[in-house]
matplotlib code that plots the C-alpha trace (Angstrom):
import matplotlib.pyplot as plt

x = [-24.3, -26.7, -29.8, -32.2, -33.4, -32.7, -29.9, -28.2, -24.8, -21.9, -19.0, -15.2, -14.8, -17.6, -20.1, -23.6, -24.9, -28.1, -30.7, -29.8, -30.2, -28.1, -27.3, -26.6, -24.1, -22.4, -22.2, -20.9, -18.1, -17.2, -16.4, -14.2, -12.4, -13.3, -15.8, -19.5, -20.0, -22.5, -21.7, -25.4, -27.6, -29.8, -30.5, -33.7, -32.7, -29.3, -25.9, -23.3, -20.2, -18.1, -14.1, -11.1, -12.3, -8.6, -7.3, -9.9, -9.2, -5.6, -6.3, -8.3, -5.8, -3.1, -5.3, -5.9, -2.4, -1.2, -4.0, -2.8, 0.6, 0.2, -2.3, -0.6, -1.5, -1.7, -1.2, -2.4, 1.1, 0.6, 3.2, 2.9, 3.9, 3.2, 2.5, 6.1, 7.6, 11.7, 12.4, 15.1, 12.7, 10.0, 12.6, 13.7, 9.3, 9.3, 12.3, 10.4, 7.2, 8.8, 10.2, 6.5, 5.3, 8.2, 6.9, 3.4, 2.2, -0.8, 0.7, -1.7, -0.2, -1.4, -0.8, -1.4, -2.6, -2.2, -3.5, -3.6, -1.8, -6.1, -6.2, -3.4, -4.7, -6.1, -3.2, 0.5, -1.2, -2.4, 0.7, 2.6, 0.7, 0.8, 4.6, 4.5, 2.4, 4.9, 7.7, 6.0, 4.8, 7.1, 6.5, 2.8, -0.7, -3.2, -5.8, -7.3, -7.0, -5.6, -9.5, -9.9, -10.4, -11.2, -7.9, -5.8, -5.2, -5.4, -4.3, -3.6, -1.4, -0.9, 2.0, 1.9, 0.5]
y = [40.2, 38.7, 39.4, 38.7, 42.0, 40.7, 38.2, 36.7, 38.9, 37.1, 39.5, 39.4, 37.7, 35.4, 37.0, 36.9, 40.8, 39.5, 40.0, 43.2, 44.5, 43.9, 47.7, 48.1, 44.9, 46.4, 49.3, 47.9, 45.6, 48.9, 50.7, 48.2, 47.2, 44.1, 42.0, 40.8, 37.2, 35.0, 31.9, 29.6, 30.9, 27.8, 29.4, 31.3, 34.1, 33.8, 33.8, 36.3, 37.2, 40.1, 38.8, 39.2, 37.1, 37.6, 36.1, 33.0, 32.1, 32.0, 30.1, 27.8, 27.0, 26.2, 24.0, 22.3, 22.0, 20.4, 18.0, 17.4, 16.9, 14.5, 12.2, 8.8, 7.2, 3.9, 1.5, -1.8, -3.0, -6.7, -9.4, -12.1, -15.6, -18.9, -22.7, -23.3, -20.6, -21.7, -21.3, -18.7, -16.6, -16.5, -15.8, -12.6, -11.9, -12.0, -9.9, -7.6, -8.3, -7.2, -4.0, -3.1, -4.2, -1.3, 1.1, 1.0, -0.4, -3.6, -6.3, -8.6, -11.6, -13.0, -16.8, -17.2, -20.8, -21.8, -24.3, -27.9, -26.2, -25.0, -28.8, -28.2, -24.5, -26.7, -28.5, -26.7, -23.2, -23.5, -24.9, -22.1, -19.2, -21.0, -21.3, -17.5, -16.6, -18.0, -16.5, -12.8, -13.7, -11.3, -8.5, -9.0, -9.2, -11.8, -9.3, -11.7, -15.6, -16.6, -17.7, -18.2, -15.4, -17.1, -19.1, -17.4, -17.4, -14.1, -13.4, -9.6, -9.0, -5.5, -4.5, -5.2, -2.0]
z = [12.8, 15.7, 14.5, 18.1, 19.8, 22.9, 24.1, 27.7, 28.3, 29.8, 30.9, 29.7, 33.0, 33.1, 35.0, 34.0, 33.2, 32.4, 29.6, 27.7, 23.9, 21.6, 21.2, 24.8, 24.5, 21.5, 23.6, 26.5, 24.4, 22.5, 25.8, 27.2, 23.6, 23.0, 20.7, 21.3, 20.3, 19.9, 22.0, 21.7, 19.1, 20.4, 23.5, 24.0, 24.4, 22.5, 25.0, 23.8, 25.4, 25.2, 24.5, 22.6, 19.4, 17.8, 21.1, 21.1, 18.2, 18.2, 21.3, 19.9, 16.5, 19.3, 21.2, 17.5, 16.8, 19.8, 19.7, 16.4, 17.7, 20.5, 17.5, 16.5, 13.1, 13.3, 9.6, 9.2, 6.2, 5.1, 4.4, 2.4, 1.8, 1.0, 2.6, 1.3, 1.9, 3.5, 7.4, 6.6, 4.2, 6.7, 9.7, 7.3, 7.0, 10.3, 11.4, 9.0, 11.0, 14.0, 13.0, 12.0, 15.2, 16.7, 15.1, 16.5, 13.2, 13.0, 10.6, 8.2, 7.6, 4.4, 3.4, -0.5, -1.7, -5.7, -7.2, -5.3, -2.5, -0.7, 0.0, 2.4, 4.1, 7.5, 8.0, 6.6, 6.5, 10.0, 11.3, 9.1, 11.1, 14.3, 14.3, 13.1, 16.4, 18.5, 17.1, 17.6, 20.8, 22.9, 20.2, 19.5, 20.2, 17.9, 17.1, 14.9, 14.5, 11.1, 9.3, 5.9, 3.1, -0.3, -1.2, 1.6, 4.9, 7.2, 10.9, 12.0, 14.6, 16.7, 19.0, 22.7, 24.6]

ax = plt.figure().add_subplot(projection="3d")
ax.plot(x, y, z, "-o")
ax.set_aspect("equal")
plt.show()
């Protein structure tokens, strides 16, 4: 399949064997068993190597695979409430909160205003997210400072490295 006359030869063992033609590669792979691939087509001239190409690329999809192993996911989940939302509903949000936070998850916490209640978001909604903050201090990080989004208020939080 390489299709230059001549190309650079690097040996099973990685030892240069110079500039050589592709027949004489294919011949020289053939007698010790293994494959001739191309490893920089870019290159001028092109840099094959002779190799096990079965055995690279099984090496290769394990190398994938425990990349893919050791990779964390990390969601962004939302919880929501209100100005007047009760002290024990928003200790349950954020007990709730917290066992995000545990799992390596961000949290956005979303305060909803209806109605009349917008005239309030500087004031109660501030105080609201401000009294949140403190209680997740030991769990959290304030990735973002609770700013207005339309009619609600936003703040995300991460867990502490």
């Amino acid at each position: 399949m390489i299709r230059h006359p001549q190309i650079r030869l690097v040996g099973s063992d990685g030892s240069p064997l110079g500039v050589v033609t592709v027949d004489e590669a294919l011949k020289i792979a053939d007698d010790e068993g293994l494959d001739l691939v191309e490893v920089s087509a870019n290159a001028d001239p092109p840099v094959c190597r002779i190799m096990n190409y079965d055995k690279f690329r099984y090496e290769q999809a394990k190398k994938e695979q425990e990349a893919k192993k050791k990779q964390t996911t990390v969601e962004t989940k939302e919880i929501k409430f209100r100005p007047k939302t009760d002290e024990h509903d928003l200790s349950f949000k954020i007990r709730s909160v917290v066992k995000f936070l545990q799992q390596k998850n961000k949290v956005k916490l979303t305060m909803r205003f209806r109605g009349r209640e917008i005239v309030y978001c500087q004031t109660i909604g501030l105080e609201a997210m401000q009294k949140i903050a403190a209680a997740l201090e030991a769990d959290a990080v304030i990735l973002q400072e609770p700013k207005m989004e339309g009619r609600q208020m936003v703040m995300f939080v991460g867990p502490k490295a």
